[in-house]
N, C-alpha and C positions, 0 to 999 in steps of 0.2 A: 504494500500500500504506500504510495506515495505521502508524503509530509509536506510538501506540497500546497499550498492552501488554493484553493481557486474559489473567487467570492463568489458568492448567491445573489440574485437579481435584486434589487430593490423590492418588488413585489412581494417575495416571499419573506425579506426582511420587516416588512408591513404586517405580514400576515401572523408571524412572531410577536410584533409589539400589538398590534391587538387581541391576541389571545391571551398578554402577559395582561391588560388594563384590564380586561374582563373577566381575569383569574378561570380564565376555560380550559377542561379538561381535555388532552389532546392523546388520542392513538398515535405513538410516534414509532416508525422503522427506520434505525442506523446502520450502519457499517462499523462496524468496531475495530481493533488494530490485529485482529487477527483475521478481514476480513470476512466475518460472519455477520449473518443478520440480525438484530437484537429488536424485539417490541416489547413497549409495555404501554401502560398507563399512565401519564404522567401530568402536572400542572406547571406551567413553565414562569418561571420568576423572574426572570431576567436576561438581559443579552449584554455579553460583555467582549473587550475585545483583549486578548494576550498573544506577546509573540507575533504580530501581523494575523491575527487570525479570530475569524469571529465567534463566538460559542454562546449556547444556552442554556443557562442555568433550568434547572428542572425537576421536580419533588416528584419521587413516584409515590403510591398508594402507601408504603409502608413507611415513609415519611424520608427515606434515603433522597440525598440531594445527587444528581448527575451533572456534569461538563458533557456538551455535545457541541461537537466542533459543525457549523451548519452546512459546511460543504461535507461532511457524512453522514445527514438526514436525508433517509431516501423517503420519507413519506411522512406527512403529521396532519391528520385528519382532527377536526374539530368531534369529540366525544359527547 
């Protein structure tokens, strides 16, 4: 997997900050650093940037917080 970062559209970056204001729950599918596909549940807190690179903050069900870099979210459906 490339390290890499290659940014995400403005649009979907919109689409982040509005599920973050409305505290909406989101079906999200990533790619993770092993290359696998990972889904859960999750409510997304925040968007930050490190490293040249954008990521989202994110609580899933069991109250764990995640880092999800946006260029390896293959899908976040409003729940």
């Amino acid at each position: 997997m490339s390290d890499q970062y290659k940014p995400v559209s403005c649009a979907i970056h919109s689409e982040y900050e509005l599920a973050i204001m409305h505290n909406q729950s989101l079906h999200i599918t990533w790619q993770d650093s092993n290359n696998e596909h990972q889904t859960l549940f999750a409510i997304p807190d925040d968007l930050f940037t490190r490293d040249h690179a954008e990521y989202l903050l994110i609580t899933d069900v069991t109250g764990t917080q995640l880092e999800l870099r946006l260029d390896k979210i293959l899908e976040a459906i409003p729940a």
